[in-house]
Backbone as JSON Lines, residues from 0, in Angstrom:
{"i":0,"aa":"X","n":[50.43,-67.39,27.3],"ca":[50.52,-66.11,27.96],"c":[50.4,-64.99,26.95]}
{"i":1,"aa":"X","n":[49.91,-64.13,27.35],"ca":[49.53,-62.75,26.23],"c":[50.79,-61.75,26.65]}
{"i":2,"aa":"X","n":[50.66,-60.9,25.44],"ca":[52.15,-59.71,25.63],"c":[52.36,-59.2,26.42]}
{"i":3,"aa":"X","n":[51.02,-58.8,27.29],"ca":[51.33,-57.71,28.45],"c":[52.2,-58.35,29.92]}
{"i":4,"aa":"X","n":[51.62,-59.83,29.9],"ca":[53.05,-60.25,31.3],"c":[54.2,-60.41,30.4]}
{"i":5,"aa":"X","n":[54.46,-60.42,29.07],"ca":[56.17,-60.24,29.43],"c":[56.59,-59.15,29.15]}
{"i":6,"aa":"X","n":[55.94,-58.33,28.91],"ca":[56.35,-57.3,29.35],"c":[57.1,-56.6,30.53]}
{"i":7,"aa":"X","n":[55.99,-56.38,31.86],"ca":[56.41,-56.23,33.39],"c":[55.22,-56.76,33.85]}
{"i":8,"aa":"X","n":[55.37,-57.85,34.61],"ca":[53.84,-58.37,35.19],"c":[53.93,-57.75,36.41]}
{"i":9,"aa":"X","n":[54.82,-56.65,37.08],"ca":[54.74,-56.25,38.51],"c":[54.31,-54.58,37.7]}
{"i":10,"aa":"X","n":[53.79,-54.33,37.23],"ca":[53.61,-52.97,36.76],"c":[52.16,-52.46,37.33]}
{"i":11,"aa":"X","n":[50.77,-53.45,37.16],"ca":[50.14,-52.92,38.03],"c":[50.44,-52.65,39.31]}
{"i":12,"aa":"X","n":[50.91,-53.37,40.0],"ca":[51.4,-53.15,41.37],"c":[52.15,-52.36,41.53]}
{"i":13,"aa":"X","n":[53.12,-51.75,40.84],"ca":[53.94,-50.69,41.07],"c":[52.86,-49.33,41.09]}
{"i":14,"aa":"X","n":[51.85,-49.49,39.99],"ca":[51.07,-48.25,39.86],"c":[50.55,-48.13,41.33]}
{"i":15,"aa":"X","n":[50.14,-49.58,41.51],"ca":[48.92,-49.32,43.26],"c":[49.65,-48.69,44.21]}
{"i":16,"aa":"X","n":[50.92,-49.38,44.11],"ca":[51.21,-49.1,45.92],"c":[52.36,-47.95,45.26]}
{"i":17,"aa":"X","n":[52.1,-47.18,44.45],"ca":[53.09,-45.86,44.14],"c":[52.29,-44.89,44.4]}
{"i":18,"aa":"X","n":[51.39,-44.67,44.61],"ca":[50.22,-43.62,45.19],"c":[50.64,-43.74,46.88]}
{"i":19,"aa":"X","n":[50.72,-44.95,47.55],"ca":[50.82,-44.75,48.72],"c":[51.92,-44.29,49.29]}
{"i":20,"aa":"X","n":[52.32,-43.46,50.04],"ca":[53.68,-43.13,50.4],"c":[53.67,-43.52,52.16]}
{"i":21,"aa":"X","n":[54.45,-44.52,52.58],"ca":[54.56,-45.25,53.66],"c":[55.59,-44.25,54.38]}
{"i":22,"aa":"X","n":[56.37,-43.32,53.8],"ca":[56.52,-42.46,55.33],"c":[55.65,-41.54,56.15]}
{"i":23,"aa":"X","n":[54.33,-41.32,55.48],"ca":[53.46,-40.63,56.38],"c":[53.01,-41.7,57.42]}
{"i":24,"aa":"X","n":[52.73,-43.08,57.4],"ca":[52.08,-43.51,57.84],"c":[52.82,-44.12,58.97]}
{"i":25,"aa":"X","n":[54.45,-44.14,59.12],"ca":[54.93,-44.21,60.15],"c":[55.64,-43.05,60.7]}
{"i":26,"aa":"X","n":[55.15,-43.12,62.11],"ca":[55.08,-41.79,63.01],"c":[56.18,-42.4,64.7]}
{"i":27,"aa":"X","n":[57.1,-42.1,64.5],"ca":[57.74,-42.72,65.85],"c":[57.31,-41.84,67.03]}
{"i":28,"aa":"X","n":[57.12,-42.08,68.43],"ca":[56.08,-41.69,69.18],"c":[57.45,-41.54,70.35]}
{"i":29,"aa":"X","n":[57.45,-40.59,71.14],"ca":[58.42,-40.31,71.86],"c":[57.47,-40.59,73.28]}
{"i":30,"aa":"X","n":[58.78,-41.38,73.47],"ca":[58.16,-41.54,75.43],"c":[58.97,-40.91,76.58]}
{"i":31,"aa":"X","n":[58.25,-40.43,77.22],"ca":[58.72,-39.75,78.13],"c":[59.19,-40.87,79.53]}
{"i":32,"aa":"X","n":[60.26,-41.11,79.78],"ca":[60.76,-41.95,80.59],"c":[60.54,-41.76,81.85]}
{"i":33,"aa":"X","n":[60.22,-40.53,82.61],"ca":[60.11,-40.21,83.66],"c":[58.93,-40.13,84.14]}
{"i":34,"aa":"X","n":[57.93,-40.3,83.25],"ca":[56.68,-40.34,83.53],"c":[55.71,-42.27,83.64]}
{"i":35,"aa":"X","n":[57.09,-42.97,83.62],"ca":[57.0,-44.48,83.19],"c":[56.76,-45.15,84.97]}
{"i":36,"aa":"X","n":[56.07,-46.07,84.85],"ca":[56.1,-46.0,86.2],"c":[57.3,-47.08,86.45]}
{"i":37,"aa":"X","n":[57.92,-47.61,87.95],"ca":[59.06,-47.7,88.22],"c":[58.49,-49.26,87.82]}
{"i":38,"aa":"X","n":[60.03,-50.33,87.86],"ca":[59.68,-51.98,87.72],"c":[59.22,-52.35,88.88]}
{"i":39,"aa":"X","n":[58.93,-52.01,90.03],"ca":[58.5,-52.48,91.03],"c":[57.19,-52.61,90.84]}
{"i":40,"aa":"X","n":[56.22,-51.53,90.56],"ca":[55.1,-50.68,90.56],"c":[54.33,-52.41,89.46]}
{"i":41,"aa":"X","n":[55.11,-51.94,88.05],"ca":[54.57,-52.75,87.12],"c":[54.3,-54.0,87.49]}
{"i":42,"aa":"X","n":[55.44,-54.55,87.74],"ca":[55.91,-56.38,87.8],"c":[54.43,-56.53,89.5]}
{"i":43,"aa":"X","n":[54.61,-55.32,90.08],"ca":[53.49,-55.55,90.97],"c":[51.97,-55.82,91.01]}
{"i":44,"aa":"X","n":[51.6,-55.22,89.9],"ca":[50.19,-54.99,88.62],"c":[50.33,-56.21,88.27]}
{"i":45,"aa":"X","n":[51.26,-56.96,87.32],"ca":[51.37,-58.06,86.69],"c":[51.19,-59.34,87.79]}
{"i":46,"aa":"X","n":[52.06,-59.03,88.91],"ca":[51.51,-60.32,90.26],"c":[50.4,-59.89,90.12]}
{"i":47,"aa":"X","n":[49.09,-59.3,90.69],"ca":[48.4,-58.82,91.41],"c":[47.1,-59.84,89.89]}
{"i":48,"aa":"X","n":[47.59,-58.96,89.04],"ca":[46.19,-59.98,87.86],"c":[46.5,-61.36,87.77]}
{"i":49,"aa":"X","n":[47.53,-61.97,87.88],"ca":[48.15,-63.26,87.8],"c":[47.15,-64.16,89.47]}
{"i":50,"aa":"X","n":[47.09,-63.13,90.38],"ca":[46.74,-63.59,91.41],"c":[45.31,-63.8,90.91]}
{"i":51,"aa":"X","n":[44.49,-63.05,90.57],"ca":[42.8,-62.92,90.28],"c":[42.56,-63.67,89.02]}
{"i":52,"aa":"X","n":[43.5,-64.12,88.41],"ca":[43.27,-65.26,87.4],"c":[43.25,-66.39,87.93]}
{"i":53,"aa":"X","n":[44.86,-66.4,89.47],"ca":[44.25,-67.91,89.64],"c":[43.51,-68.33,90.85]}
{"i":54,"aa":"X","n":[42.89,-67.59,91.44],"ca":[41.68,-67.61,92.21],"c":[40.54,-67.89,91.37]}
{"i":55,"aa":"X","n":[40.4,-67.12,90.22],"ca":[38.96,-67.34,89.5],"c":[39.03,-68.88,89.03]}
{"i":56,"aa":"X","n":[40.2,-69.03,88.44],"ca":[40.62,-70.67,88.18],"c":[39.8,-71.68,89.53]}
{"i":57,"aa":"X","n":[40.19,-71.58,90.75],"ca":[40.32,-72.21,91.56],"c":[38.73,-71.9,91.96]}
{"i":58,"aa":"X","n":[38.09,-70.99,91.94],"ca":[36.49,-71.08,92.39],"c":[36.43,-72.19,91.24]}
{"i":59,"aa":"X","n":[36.12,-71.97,89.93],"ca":[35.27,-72.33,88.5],"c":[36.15,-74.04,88.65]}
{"i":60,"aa":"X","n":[37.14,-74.48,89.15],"ca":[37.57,-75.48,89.51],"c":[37.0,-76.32,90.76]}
{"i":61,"aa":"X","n":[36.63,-75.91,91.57],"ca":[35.63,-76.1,92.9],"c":[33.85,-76.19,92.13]}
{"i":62,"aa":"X","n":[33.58,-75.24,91.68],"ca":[32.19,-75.7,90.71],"c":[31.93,-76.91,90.37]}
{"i":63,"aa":"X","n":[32.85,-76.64,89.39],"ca":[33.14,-78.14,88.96],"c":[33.06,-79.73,89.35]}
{"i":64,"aa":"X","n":[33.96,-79.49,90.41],"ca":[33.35,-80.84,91.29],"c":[32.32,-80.92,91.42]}
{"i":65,"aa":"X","n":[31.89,-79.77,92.35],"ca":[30.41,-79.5,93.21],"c":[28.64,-79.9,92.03]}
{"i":66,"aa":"X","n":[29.3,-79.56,90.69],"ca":[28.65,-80.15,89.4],"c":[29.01,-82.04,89.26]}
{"i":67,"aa":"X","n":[29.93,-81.99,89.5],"ca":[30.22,-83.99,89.41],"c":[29.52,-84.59,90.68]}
{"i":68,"aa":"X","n":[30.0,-83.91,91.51],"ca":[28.78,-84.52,93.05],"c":[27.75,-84.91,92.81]}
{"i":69,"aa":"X","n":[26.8,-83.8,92.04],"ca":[25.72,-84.17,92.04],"c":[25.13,-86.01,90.63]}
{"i":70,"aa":"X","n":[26.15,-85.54,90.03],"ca":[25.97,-86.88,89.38],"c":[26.24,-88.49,89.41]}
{"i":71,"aa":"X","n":[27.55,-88.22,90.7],"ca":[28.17,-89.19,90.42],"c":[27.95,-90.11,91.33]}
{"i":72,"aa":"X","n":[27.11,-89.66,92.73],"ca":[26.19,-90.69,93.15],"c":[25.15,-92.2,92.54]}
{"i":73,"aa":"X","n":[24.49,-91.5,91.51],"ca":[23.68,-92.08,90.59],"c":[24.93,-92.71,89.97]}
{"i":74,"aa":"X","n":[26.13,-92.68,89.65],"ca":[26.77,-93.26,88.79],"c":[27.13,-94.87,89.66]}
{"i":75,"aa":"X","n":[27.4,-94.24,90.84],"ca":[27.7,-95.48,92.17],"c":[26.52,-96.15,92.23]}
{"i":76,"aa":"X","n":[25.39,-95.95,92.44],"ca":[24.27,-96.84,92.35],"c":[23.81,-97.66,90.92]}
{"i":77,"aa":"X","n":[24.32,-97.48,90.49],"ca":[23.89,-97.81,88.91],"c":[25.1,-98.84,89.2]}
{"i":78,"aa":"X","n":[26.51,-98.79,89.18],"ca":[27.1,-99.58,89.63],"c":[26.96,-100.78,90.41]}
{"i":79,"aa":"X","n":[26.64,-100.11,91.84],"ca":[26.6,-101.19,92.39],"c":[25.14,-102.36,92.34]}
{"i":80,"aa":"X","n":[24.72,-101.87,91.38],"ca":[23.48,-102.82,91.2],"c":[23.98,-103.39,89.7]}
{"i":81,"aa":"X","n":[24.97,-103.04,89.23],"ca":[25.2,-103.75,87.99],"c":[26.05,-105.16,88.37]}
{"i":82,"aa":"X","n":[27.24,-104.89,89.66],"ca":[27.82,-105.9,90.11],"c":[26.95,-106.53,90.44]}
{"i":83,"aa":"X","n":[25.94,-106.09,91.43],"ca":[24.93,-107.02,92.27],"c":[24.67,-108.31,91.2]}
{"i":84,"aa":"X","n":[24.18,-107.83,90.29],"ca":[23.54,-108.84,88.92],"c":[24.66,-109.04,88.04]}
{"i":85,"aa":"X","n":[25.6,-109.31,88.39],"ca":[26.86,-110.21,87.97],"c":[26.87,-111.2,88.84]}
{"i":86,"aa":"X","n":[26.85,-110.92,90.07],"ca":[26.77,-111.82,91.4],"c":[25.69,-112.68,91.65]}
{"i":87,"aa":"X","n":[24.5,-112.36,91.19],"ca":[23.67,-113.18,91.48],"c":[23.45,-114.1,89.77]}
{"i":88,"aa":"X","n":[23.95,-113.78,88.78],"ca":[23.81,-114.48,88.04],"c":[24.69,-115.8,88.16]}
{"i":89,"aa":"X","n":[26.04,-114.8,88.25],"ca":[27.72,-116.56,88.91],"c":[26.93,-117.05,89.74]}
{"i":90,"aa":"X","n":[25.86,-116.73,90.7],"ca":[26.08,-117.79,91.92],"c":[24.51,-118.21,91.42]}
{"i":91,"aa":"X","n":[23.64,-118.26,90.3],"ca":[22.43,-118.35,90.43],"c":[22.59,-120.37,90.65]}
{"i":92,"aa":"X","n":[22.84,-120.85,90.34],"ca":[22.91,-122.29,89.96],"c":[22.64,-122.7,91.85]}
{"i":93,"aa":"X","n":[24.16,-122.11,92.65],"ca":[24.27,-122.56,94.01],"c":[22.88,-122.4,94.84]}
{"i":94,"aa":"X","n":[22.22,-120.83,94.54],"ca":[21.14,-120.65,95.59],"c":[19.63,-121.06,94.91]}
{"i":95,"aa":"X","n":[19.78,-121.03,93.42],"ca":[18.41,-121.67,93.01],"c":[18.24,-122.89,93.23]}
{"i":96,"aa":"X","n":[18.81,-123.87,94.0],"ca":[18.95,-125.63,93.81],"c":[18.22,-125.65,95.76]}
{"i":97,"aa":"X","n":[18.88,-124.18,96.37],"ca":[18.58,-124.21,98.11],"c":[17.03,-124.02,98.01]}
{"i":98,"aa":"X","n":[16.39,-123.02,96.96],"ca":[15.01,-122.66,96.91],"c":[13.92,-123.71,96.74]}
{"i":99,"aa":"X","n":[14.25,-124.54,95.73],"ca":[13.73,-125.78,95.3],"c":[13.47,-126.79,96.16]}
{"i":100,"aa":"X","n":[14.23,-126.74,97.47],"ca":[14.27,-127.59,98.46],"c":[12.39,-127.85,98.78]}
């Protein structure tokens, strides 16, 4: 370590933030109470967006399906032709021996 940190290693920093003077920059802001609107009014605002959030939920939730519908047909057919050829492979022995007849 060189002389100057043991000296005061907080000394630049004292120089920086000694230029700034932090009581200008807080300003307490007076509210006028009577001009506030009542808790009914508010908490009423607060239902009211709570409501249009969960409606928008509930369309974009309905989409949704209405987006799986369209796929999930093809998913059932793909299926049921995959069992099909499980089924006809277990039973190939029983009905290939009837063909041969």
């Amino acid at each position: 370590m060189t002389s100057d940190f043991k000296e005061d290693q907080a000394e630049q920093l004292r120089k920086h933030f000694g230029d700034i003077d932090v009581s200008d920059e807080v300003e307490e802001k007076e509210v006028d109470v009577l001009s506030l609107p009542s808790r009914k009014e508010k908490y009423k605002q607060i239902k009211q967006s709570k409501r249009k959030k969960t409606v928008t939920k509930e369309v974009e939730k309905k989409e949704k399906r209405k987006r799986r519908g369209v796929k999930f047909p093809l998913v059932q057919v793909l299926l049921f032709l995959f069992l099909l050829l499980v089924i006809l492979v277990i039973s190939y022995p029983r009905w290939i021996d009837r063909l041969n007849l």
